[in-house]
N, C-alpha and C positions, 0 to 999 in steps of 0.2 A: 199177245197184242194183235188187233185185229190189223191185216195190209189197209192201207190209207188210198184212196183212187180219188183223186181231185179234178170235177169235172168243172171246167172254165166253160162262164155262160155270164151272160147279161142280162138285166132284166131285176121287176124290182122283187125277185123273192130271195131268201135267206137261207135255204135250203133243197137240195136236189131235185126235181120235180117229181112226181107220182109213177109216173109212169116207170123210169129210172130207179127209185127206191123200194118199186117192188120186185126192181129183177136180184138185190142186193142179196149174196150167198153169208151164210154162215163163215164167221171168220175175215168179213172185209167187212168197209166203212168208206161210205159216198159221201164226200165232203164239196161244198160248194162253194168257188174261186170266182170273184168279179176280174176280169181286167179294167184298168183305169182308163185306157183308151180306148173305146170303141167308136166306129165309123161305120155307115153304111157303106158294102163296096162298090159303089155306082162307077168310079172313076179306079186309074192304078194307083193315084198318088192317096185315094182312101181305104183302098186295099194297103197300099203299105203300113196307114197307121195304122188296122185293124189288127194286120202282123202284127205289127209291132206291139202290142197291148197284151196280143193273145202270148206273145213270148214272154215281156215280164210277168204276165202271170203266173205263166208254166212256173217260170224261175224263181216268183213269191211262194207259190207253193212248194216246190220240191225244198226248197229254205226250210219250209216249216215242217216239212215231215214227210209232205206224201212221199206212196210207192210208188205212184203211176200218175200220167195224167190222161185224160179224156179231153180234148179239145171239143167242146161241144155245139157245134156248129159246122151248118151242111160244104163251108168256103172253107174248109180246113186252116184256117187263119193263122197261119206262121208256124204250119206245122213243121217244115223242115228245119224253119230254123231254131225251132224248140226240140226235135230230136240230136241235133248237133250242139245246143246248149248241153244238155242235161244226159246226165248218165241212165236215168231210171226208164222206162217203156212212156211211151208218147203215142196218144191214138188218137185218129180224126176220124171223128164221126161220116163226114163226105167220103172218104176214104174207104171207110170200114163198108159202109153200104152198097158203094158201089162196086166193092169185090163181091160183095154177096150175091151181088143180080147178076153178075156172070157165074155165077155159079150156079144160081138155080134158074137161069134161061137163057135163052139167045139174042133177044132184044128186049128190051126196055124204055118205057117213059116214063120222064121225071114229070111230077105234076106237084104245081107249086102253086101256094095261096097266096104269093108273092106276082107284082107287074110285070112283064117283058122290059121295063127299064133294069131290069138286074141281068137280061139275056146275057152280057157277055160276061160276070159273072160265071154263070152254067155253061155256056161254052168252054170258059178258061179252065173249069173245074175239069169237064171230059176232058179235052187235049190231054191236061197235066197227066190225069191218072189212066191215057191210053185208052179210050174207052169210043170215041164218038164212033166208031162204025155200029157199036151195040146199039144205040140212044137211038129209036125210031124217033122220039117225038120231044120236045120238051111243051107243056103246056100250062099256062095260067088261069087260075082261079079267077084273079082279080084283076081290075084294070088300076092304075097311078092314083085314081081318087082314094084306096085303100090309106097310101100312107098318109093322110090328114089326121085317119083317126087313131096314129101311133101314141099311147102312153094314155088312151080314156079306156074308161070302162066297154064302151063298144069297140075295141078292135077289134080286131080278127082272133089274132092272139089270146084276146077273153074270152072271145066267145065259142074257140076251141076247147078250150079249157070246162067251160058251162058248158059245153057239148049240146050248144045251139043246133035245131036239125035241117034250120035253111045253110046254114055253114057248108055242114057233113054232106049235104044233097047238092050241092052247086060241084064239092070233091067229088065225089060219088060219078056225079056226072061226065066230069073229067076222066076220071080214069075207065069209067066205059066206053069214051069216044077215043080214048087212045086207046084199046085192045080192039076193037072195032075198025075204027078209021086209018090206024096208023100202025098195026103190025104187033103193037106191045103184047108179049105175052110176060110181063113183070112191072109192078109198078115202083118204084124210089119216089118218096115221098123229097121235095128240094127245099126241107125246113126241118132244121129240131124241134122249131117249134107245134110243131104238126103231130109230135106224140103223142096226146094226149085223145086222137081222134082216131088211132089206128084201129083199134078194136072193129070201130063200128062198122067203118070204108073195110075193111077187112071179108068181113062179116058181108057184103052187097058186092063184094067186087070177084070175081071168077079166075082171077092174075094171085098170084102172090104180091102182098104189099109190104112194103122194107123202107123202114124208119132209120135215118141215120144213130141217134142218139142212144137207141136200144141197143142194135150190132154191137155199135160202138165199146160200148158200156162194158157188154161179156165180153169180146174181145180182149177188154184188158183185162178181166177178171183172169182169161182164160193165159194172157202173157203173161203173169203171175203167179198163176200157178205152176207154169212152165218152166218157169226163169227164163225167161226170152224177153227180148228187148230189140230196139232200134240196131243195127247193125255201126258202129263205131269207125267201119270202113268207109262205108257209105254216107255217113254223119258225123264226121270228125270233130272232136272238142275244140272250140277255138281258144285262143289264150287268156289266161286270166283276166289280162288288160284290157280285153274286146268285150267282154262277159258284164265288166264293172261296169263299162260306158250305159251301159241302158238302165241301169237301175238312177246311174247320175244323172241320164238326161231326162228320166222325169221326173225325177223330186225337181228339175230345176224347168221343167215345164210346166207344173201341174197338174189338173185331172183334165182330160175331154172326153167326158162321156155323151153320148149316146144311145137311144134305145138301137139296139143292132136289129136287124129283121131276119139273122141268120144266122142264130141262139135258140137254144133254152128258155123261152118264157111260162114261168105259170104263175097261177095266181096261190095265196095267203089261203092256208085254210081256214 
């Protein structure tokens, strides 16, 4: 039987995106996991629900079967408390990428097709994983008028996907003014959903470019193959009684979804 790697993402597709299912080895299976509550993180108290979503999902998944999961999202959304949930390996795409750009440079700029309304967001993310003395820059694509056009056919989000080339050229640009202006010799893309455009920004950019959601991806392929997992010292199981409460408190809340803006979006073939 193939290992099962369940990648938690938002967004209206039904299965893993493109980008992600062609890195998929012989012998495993990308399966794709909604959480039922998703938030933008603009605030703490919507970073918490976003946690909170991204954990029961972990939790709905490992339920059904997976071996692993992939939190697929550049905010690692609940990922500590989903490695302390669950016994199986747990990976954050933020996480995963940002080890990489220490490892193949000395500074870094995150460049994102997201507003500076999410800065502390991206702040909160370096501190957590130790990292802001590397981060020359973090820079924006877009300005706050982006999110009007969340969940149409002209997002941003689409039209990475359709590999629009005023998109890719406004990235493009970005990531030459931060190797330029600001020091970066690597760039971190500050979206999963930004996969789908790596190739090209890749391809025009003189930095190496590093995508959360891909890292991400082999990383767990590669803690599987290992047997390695979250460390149990460090992410202690809580008791069964604690475990239960978040599956009860949302059947007894309902759903509140959201298109998240820091996910996994692609479109329907």
């Amino acid at each position: 039987m193939p290992k099962r790697i369940a990648i938690l993402a938002n967004g209206p597709q039904t299965e893993p995106p493109r980008h992600i299912a062609e890195l998929v080895s012989p012998g495993f299976q990308a399966e794709l996991v909604k959480p039922a509550v998703t938030r933008h993180p603009l605030t703490p108290f919507d970073s918490f629900l976003s946690d909170y979503g991204f954990v029961e999902a972990a939790m709905r998944a490992a339920a059904g079967g997976a071996d692993a999961i992939l939190i697929s999202s550049y905010s690692d959304s609940g990922l500590d408390a989903a490695r302390s949930a669950l016994g199986i390996p747990v990976v954050g795409a933020g996480q995963a990428v940002l080890a990489m750009a220490r490892r193949l440079g000395n500074r870094f700029s995150i460049v994102t097709v997201w507003p500076d309304l999410f800065a502390g967001m991206y702040r909160d993310h370096l501190r957590r994983n130790g990292v802001e003395a590397q981060c020359a820059s973090i820079r924006y694509v877009h300005g706050p008028e982006v999110l009007d056009r969340l969940g149409t056919p002209d997002s941003m989000t689409q039209q990475m996907v359709r590999g629009e080339s005023e998109i890719i050229a406004a990235i493009i640009a970005q990531c030459a003014e931060a190797i330029r202006d600001d020091g970066a010799d690597t760039i971190v893309f500050g979206c999963t959903c930004m996969g789908p455009v790596v190739p090209q920004v890749a391809a025009a950019c003189r930095a190496p470019v590093l995508e959360g959601s891909r890292i991400g991806y082999l990383e767990t392929e590669a803690l599987l193959r290992l047997g390695l997992g979250q460390s149990k010292i460090a992410f202690p199981t809580p008791k069964a009684a604690s475990l239960a409460l978040i599956q009860g408190a949302l059947a007894a809340g309902g759903d509140a979804v959201e298109e998240c803006p820091v996910c996994v979006f692609d479109a329907a073939e």
